[in-house]
N, C-alpha and C positions, 0 to 999 in steps of 0.2 A: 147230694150224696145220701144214697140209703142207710148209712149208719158210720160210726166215729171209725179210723184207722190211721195206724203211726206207721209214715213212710221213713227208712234209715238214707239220709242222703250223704255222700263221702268227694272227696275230693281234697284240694288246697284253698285253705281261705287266702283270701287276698285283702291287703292292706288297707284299700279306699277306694272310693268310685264317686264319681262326680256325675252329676246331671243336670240337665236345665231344664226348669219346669215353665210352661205359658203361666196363665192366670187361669185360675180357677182349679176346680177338685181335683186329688192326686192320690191314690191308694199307693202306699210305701211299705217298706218292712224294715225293720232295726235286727243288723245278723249277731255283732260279737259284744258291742259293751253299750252299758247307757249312756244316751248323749242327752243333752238339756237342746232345748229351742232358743238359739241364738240370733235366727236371720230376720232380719224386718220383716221380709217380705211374707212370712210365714203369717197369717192372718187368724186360724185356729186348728186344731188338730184333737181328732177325736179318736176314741178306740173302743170295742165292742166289749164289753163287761158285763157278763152275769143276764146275757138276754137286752140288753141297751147300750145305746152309744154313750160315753160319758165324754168329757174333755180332757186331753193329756198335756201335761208339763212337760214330760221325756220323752224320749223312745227307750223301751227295755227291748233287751234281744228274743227276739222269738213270738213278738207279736207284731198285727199290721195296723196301719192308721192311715185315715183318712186325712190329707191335708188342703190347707183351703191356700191359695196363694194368690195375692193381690201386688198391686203397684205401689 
């Protein structure tokens, strides 16, 4: 992208959505509230902070994360 821009996106949010992931790397997004990392299968989760990826404990809404998912 040539340079930073704020898209207005509208519609109905929706309550939940479920997925099933294979194993290995998974780019995700967090939409309306924070959730903590509860599922084993979840192996580590990282998110792009200040020019570097760090590690994340949550998801907050409105950022994305890279997750790693194992057996």
């Amino acid at each position: 992208m040539p340079s930073q821009k704020i898209y207005k996106l509208w519609g109905q949010p929706f309550p939940s959505y479920t997925i099933d992931f294979s194993n290995g790397w998974h780019l995700i997004g967090a939409a309306y509230e924070e959730n903590t990392l509860e599922e084993e299968s979840i192996k580590v989760v990282f998110q792009y902070i200040d020019g570097s990826y760090q590690q994340a404990f949550t998801f907050l809404p409105g950022f994305g994360y890279w997750i790693k998912i194992g057996e």
